[in-house]
C-alpha positions in Angstrom: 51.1 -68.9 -10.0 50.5 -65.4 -10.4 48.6 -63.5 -7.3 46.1 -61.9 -9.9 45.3 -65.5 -11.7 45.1 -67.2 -7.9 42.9 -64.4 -7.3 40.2 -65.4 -10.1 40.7 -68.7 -9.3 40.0 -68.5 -5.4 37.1 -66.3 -6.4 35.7 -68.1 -9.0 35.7 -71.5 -7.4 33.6 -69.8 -4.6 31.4 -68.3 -7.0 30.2 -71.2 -7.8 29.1 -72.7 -4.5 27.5 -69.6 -3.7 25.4 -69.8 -6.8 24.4 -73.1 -5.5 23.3 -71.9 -1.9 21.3 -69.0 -3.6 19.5 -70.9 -6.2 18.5 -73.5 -3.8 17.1 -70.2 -1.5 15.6 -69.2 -4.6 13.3 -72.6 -4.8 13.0 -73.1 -1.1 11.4 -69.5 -0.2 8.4 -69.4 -1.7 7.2 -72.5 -0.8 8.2 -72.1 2.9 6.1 -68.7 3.2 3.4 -70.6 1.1 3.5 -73.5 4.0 4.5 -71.0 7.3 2.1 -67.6 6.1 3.4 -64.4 5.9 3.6 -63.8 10.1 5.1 -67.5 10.5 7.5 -66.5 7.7 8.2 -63.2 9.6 9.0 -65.5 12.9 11.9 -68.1 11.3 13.3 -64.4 9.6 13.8 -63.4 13.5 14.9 -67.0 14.3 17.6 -66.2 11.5 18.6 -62.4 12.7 18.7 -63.2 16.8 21.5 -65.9 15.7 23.5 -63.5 13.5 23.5 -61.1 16.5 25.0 -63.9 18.6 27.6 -64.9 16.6 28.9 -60.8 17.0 30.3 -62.7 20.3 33.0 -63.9 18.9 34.4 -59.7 19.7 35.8 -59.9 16.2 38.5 -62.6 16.5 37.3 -64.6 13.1 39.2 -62.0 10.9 41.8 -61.0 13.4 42.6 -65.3 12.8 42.3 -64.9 9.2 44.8 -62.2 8.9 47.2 -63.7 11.9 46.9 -67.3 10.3 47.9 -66.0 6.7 50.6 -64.4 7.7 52.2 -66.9 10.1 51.7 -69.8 8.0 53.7 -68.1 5.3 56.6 -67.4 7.6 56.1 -70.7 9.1 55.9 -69.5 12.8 54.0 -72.3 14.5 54.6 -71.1 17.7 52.7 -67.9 17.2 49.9 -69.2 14.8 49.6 -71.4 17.7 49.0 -68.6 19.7 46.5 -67.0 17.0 44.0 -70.1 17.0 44.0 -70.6 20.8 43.2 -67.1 21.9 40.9 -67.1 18.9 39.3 -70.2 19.6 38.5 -68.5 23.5 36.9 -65.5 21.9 34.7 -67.3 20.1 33.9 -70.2 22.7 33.6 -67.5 26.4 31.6 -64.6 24.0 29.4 -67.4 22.3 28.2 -69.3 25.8 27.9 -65.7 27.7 25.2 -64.6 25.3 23.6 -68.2 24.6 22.7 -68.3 28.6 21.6 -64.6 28.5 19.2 -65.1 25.5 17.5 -68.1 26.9 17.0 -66.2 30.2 15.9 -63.1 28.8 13.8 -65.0 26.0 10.0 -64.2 27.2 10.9 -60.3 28.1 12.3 -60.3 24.5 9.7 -61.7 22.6 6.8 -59.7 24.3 8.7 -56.5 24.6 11.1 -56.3 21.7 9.4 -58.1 19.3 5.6 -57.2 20.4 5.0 -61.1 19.0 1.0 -61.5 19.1 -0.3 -63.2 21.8 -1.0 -66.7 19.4 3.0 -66.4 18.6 4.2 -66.2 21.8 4.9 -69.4 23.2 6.3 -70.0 19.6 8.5 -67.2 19.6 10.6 -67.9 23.1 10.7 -71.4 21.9 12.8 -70.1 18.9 15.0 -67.6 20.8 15.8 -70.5 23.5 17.0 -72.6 20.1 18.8 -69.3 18.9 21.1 -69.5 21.9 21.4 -72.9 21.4 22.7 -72.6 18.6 25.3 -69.8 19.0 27.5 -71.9 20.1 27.8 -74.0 17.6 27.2 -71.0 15.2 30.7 -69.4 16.3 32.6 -72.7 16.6 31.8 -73.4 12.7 32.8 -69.6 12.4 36.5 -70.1 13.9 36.7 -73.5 11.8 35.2 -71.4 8.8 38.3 -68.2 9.6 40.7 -71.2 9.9 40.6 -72.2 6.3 39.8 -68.4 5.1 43.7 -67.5 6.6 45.0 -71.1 5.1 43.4 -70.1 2.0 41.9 -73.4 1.6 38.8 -72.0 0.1 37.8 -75.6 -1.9 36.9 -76.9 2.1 35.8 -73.4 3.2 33.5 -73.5 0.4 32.1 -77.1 0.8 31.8 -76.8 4.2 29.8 -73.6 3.4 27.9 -74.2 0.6 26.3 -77.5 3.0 25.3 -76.0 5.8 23.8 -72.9 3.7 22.0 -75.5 1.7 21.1 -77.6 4.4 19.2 -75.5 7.1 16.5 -74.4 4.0 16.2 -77.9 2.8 15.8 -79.0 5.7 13.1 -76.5 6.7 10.8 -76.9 4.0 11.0 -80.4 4.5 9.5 -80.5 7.9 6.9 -77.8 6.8 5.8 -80.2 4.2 5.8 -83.0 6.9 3.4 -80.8 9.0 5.7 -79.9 11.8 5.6 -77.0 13.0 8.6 -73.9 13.7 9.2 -75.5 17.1 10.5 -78.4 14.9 12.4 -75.5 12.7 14.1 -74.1 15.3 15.6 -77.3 16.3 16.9 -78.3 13.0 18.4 -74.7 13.4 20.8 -75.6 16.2 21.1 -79.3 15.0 22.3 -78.3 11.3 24.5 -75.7 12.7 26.0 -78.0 15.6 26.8 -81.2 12.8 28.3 -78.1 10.6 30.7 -77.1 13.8 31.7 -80.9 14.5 32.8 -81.2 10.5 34.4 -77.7 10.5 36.6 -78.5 13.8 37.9 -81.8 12.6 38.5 -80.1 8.8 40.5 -77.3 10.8 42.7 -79.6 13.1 43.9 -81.5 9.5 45.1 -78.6 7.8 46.9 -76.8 10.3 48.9 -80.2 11.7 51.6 -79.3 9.2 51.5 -75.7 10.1 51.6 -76.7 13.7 54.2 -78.4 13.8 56.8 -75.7 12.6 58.8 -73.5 15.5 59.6 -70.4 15.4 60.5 -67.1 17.9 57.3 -65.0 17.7 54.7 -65.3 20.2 51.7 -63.5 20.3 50.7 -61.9 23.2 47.3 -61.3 24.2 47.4 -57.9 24.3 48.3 -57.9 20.7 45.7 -60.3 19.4 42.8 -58.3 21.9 43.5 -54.9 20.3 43.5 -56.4 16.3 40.5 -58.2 17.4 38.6 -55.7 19.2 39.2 -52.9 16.4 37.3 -55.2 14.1 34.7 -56.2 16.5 33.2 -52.2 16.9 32.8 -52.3 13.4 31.1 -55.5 13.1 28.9 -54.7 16.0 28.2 -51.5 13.5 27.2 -53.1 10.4 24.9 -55.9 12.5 23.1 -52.8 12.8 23.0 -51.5 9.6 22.3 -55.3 7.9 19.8 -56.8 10.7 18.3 -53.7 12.8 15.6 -53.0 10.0 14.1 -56.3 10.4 13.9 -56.5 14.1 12.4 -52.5 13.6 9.6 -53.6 11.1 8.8 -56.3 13.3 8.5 -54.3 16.5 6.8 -50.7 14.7 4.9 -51.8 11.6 4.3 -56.3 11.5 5.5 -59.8 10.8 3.9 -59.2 7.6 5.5 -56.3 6.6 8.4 -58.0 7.8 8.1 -60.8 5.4 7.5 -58.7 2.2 10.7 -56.6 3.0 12.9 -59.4 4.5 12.6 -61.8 1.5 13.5 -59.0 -1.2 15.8 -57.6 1.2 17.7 -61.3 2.3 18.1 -62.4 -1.7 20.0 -58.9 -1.9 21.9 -59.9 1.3 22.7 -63.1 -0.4 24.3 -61.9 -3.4 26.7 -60.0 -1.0 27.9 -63.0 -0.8 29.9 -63.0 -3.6 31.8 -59.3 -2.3 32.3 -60.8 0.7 34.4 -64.0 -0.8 36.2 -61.1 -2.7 37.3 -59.3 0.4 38.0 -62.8 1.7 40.3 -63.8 -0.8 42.1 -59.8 -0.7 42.9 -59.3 2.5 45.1 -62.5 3.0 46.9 -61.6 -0.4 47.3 -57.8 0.5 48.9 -58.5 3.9 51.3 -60.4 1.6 52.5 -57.2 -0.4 56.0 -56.1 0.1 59.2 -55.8 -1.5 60.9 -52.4 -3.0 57.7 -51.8 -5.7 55.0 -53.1 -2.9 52.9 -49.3 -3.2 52.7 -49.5 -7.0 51.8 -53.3 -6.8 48.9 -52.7 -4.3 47.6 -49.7 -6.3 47.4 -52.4 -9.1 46.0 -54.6 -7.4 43.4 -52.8 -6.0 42.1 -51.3 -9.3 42.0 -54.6 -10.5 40.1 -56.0 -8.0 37.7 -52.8 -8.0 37.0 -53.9 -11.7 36.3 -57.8 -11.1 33.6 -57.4 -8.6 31.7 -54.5 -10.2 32.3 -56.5 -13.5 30.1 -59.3 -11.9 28.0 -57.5 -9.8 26.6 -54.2 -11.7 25.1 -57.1 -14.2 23.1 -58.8 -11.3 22.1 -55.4 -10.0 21.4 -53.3 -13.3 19.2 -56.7 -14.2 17.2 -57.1 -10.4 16.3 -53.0 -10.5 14.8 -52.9 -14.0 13.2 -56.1 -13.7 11.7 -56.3 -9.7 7.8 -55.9 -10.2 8.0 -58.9 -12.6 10.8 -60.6 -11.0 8.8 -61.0 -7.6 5.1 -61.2 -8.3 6.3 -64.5 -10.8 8.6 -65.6 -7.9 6.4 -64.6 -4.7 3.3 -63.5 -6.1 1.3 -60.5 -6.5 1.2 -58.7 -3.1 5.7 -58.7 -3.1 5.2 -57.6 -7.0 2.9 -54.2 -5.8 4.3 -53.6 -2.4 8.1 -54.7 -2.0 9.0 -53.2 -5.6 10.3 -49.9 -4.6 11.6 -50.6 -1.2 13.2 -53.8 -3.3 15.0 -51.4 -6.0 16.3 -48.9 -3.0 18.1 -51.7 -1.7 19.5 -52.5 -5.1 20.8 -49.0 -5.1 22.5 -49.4 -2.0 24.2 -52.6 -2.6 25.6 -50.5 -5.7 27.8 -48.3 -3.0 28.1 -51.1 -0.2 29.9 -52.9 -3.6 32.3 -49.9 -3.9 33.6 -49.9 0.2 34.3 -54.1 -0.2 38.0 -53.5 -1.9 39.2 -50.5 0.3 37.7 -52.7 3.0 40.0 -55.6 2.3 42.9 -52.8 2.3 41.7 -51.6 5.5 42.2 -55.5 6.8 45.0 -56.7 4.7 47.1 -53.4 6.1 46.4 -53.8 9.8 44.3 -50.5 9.8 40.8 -52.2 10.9 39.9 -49.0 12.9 38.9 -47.4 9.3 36.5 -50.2 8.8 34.9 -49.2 12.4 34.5 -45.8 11.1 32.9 -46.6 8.5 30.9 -49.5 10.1 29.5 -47.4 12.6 29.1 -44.2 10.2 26.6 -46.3 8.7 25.0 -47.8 11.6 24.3 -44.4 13.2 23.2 -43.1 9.8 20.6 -46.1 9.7 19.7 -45.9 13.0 18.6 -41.9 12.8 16.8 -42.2 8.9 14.6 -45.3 10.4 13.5 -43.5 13.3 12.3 -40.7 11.4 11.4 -42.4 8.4 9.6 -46.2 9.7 6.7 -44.1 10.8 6.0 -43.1 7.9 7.0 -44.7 5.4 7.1 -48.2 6.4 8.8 -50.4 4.9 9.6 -47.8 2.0 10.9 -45.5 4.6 13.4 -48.8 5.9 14.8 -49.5 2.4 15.5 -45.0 1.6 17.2 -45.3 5.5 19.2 -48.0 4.1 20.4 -46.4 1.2 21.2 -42.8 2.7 23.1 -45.0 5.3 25.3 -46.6 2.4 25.9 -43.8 -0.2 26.9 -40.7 2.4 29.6 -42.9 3.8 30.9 -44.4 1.2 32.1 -40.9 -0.4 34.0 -40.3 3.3 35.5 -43.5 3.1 36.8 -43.9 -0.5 38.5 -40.9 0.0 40.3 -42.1 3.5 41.4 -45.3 1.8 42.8 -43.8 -1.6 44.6 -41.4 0.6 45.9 -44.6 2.0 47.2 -45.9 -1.0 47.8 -42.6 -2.9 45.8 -43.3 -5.4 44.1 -39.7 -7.4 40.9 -39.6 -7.8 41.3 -39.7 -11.4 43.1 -42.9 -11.8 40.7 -44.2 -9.8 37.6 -43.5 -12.1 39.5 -44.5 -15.1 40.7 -47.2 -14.0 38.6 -48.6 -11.2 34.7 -47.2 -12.2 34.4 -46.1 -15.7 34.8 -49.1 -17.7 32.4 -51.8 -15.6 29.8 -48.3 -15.6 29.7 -47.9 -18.9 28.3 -52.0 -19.5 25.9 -51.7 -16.8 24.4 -48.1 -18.1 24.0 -50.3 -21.3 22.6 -53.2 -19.9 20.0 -51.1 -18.1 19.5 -48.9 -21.5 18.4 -51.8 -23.1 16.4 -53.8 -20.2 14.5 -51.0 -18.5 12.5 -49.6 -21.5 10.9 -53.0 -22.1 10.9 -54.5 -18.3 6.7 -54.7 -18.7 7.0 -56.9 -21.1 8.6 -60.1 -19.1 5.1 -61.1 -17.5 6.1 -64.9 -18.0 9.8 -66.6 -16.7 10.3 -67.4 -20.7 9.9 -64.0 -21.3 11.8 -62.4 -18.6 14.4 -65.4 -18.9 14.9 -64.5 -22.6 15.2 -60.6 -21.9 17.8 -61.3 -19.3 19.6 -63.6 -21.3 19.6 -60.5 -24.2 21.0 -58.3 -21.6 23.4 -60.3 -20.5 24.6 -61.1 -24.4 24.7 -56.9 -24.4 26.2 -56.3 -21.0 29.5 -59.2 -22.2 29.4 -58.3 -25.5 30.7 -54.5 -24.2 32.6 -55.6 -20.9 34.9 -57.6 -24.0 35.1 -54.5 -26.0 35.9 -52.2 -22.8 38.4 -54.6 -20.9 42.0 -53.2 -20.4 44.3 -55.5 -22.3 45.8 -56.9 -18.6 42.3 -58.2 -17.4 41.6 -60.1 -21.0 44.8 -62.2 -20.6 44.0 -62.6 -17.0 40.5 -64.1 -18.5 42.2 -66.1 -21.1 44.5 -67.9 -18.6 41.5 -68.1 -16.4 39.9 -70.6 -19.2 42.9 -72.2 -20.0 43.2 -73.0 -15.8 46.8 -71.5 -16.6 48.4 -69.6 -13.5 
């Protein structure tokens, strides 16, 4: 099976889980603010943010395991992946129950100080920080499990086991809200959906790895060498919890819950079709670290461009379609107050998906090549960036003022960073625009030609569903006509299931 055809296949399979997850958000959302109200809304989005902080205790060791795992269980050193998922596993375990006890301790100072939660929210909001920690735990032990079959690139349990806790904690939400309980009750189906998603994750892990485990072989690695792979990623992932979750805690603490909610929903669809990069750098890096051989430059360079293509390919599409289309898109979905006032701060974050899009491959090189101190740079490039536009910028601009932060924080970067990696690689500047850029740019400046002009008219979902579905007739009809002859047989054997 060719790497290029496994490729599609990984990605595609998880595609389509993802899709699941996100349409399920899509019908869930609404009707939870409808039940919770804007500020309540604003609440379960901190409930949601606190635990992603948490799980940044696992000090980076879930893609330090990736990368160790894929390459161990290809050489069939069990001795050394057995090394890999043990100091792994105490990363994730010590970090996790260190900050859990901390959190629940510090719960009251942080809801009254941090969040300035209104007096009537109070009591709420350190219940829900108490179940937070709770649930870290739990949260990094499904993580580990989740890294485990990322490096064994068992991706058809990954994504199950994914795609059912992501469906899971919404469902499960909006079903108690209907039921009258209250986000007390949320929080604890928060920690309970996360902790049965950690006990099915941990026994999934220990059945794929018995015939990994049971190999020999004369490597071990040290902890040394596991803490400084680990800790290289972890700056960086410290960096972009600050660039992807410090706007939200921001708008809660200097503007409101409301604002909060009219930026966070907008804001966490866009975060969610991240997704779909982030599978793509997922299935990479294991490949990449599997390069070598006498023509293993050329072969990445390929490799690389051809990865660059599929993912803007899919994603320009879903962006080109979301900017021209947000003032109807939201007021039909959320109503009319997110159709006047989250349009612009919506689109801005559209934008800067576009160049978050464009670091995902020469991330996966980063990885995949044992260099994860260029991720950190670029990581904390951004964080810093974000952290200096939303100071001056929050005050007054508001929620606006978050989303322009965001942006600058993603495009200045990303111009650094490109040019770090391709020196990597050796790949000119030119190849790269020919060959990476110009081809997927070209469909999406025609898709967005031929949406924007008439965006006012789709006031109904017929009549927004029938101008995507033109578009999207448009934007295939010229990806077919500007694909390189490689990536349509690719496509073709792709149909055919033909590796």
């Amino acid at each position: 099976m060719s790497r290029s055809f496994r490729f599609a296949r990984n990605v595609g399979f998880n595609m389509l889980g993802h899709l699941f997850t996100i349409l399920v958000n899509f019908a869930v959302v609404p009707r939870l603010v409808d039940s919770l109200g804007h500020e309540g809304y604003g609440l379960y989005v901190l409930l949601f943010t606190v635990g992603a902080y948490l799980s940044l205790l696992s000090f980076g060791a879930g893609a330090a395991v990736v990368v160790h795992i894929s390459s161990f269980s290809s050489s069939g050193d069990g001795r050394a992946l057995k090394d890999a998922l043990l100091q792994s596993a105490a990363f994730h375990l010590g970090g996790a129950a260190l900050g859990a006890a901390l959190l629940a301790i510090a719960a009251p100072i942080l809801a009254s100080r941090a969040f300035n939660l209104p007096p009537e929210l109070m009591a709420t909001g350190v219940w829900m920080l108490r179940c937070a920690a709770a649930a870290a735990i739990c949260v990094c032990l499904l993580h580990w499990a989740l890294a485990v079959m990322t490096g064994l690139q068992r991706f058809d349990w990954h994504n199950a086991l994914n795609v059912s806790v992501g469906v899971s904690l919404p469902l499960g939400s909006l079903l108690l809200a209907w039921k009258g309980f209250g986000l007390e009750s949320i929080a604890l189906w928060y920690v309970g959906a996360n902790a049965l998603g950690a006990i099915l994750g941990l026994a999934a892990a220990c059945i794929l790895l018995r015939p990994f485990l049971a190999k020999t072989g004369p490597r071990r690695l040290g902890p040394g060498e596991f803490a400084r792979f680990s800790l290289g990623l972890w700056t960086g992932q410290i960096a972009s919890s600050v660039t992807y979750q410090m706007d939200k805690v921001l708008i809660a603490r200097a503007v409101s819950l409301r604002d909060l909610t009219l930026y966070s929903i907008p804001s966490g669809l866009i975060q969610r079709l991240q997704i779909l990069p982030a599978t793509v750098a997922s299935v990479l890096a294991p490949m990449i670290s599997e390069v070598g051989g006498q023509d293993a430059e050329e072969t990445l360079r390929r490799m690389y461009l051809k990865s660059v293509r599929f993912l803007l390919w899919v994603m320009l599409p879903l962006d080109a379609l979301l900017f021209a289309l947000m003032p109807q898109f939201l007021t039909l979905w959320l109503g009319s107050d997110f159709g006047m006032e989250s349009v612009w701060p919506a689109r801005l974050l559209v934008l800067s998906q576009v160049f978050s899009i464009l670091t995902v491959i020469p991330s996966s090189v980063a990885v995949g090549r044992a260099r994860p101190w260029h991720l950190s740079a670029l990581a904390w490039s951004q964080a810093v960036l974000s952290l200096v536009c939303w100071w001056y910028l929050l005050p007054r601009w508001q929620i606006l003022g978050a989303a322009l932060g965001a942006l600058a924080a993603q495009a200045i970067p990303a111009i650094f960073y490109l040019s770090a990696i391709h020196k990597l690689l050796k790949l000119e500047p030119a190849r790269y625009l020919e060959q990476g850029l110009l081809r997927p740019g070209l469909s999406a400046a025609a898709l967005l030609l031929l949406v924007f002009p008439v965006h006012a008219w789709a006031g109904t979902w017929p009549r927004l569903l029938s101008l995507v579905l033109a578009g999207m007739l448009v934007y295939c009809a010229s990806t077919w006509y500007w694909l390189p002859p490689e990536d349509r047989r690719l496509i073709k054997d792709f149909l055919r299931f033909q590796g």
